[in-house]
C-alpha positions, 0 to 999 in steps of 0.5 A: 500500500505504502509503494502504491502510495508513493508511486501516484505521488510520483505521478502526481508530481510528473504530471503536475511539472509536465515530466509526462513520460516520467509520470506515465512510468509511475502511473504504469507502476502504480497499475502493478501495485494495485493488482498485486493487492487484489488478494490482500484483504482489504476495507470497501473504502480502499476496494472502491478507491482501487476500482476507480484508481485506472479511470483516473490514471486515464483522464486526458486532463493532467492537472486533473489527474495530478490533483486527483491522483495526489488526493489518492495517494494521500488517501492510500498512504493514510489507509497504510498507516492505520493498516488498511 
């Protein structure tokens, strides 16, 4: 959770500063993260969160999808803290 966290900042900020083949990198990595948490038991919060994660990651809109995919980050790093 931690990693997917930090990979959606890492978007966040690519995107934001117009770095987007770096940002589309972490946005890909994010992608992987997420699946390897299928299996993980998680809250429904997070599991709707998760479902909706790849229609933000696909806005055309990257102001949007920073700002977005920053507030998802922070969402799944506070999730990681308090152990999903």
């Amino acid at each position: 959770m931690e990693s997917l966290a930090m990979d959606l900042k890492r978007a966040a900020l690519g995107y934001y500063r117009g770095s987007k083949i770096m940002a589309a990198r972490f946005a890909k990595e994010a992608k992987r993260r997420k699946q390897e948490l299928r299996d993980v038991n998680l809250k429904p919060y997070l599991r709707n969160l998760l479902s909706r994660m790849d229609y933000v990651l696909s806005q055309d809109d990257h102001k949007k999808l920073a700002e977005d995919a920053l507030m998802y980050s922070t969402l799944f790093q506070n999730a990681a803290q308090s152990r999903y």
